[in-house]
N, C-alpha and C positions, 0 to 999 in steps of 0.2 A: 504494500500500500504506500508505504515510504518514496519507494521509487518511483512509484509513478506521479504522486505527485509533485517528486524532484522534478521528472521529465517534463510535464505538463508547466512546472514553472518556470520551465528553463528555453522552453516553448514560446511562450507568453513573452519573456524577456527578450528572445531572438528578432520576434518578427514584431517586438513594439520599437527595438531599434535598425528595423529595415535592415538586417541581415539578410533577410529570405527573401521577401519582395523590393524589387528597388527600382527607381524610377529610371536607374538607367539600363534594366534589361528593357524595360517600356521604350524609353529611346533610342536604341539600338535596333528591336522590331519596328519603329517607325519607320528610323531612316533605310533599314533593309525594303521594306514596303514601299517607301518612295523610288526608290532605285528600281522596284520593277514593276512600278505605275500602279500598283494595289490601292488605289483611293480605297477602297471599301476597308481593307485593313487598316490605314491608316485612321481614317475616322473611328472604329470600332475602339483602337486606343485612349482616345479622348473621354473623360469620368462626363458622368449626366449634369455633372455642374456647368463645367463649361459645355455643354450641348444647350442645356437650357439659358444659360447665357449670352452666349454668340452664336446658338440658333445652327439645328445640325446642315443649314443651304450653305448657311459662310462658312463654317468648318470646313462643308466637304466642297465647295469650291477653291479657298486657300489651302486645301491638299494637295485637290488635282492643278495647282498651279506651280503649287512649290513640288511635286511628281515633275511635270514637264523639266522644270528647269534641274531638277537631278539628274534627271535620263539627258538632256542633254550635256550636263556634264561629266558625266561618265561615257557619255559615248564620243566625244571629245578627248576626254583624259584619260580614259580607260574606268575601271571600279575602284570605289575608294574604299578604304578604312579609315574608323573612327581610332584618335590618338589623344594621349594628354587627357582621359577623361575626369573630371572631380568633379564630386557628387557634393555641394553644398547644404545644409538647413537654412532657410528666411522665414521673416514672420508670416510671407504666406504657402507653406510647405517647403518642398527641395526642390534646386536649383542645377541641372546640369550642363557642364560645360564641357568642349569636345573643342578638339582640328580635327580635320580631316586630311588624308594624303592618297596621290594615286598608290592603290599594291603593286610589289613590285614584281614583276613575274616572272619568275627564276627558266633559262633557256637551258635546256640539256643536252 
């Protein structure tokens, strides 16, 4: 009984400091969705907060804008990867920050 309790509060402690879910596996499946024009995923990421705030037309409009303009920079630059990533706290949730660079693709 001991134990599981330990488990379940060590549980509780993990994912109330976003060990386990983090906003930048969220950002990562964004920007992979953008890169292969997935508006529908991209949007499906967005919490019903800001859906019911900025309204899911402008959401999934300013996806499939910022889609185009990934696809065509990768098709331009080749595919990128995200670099440099830190995952900040602010007063209003967390804050992700990223470079990006072309990968580099190794010839054999």
């Amino acid at each position: 009984m001991k134990l599981r309790l330990l488990f379940l509060t060590v549980l509780f402690l993990v994912a109330g400091c976003s060990l386990i879910w983090s906003p930048t596996a969220t950002v990562k499946k964004f920007m992979a969705a953008a890169q292969k024009g997935d508006v529908d995923t991209m949007t499906q990421l967005f919490s019903s907060k800001a859906i019911q705030k900025l309204g899911a037309d402008t959401i999934r409009s300013n996806n499939k804008k910022f889609s185009d303009t990934a696809r065509r920079a990768s098709s331009a630059s080749g595919t990128y990867r995200m670099e440099n990533i830190v995952e900040t706290s602010t007063a209003d949730g967390k804050q992700v920050l990223f470079s990006t660079s072309p990968k580099k693709e190794t010839i054999r």
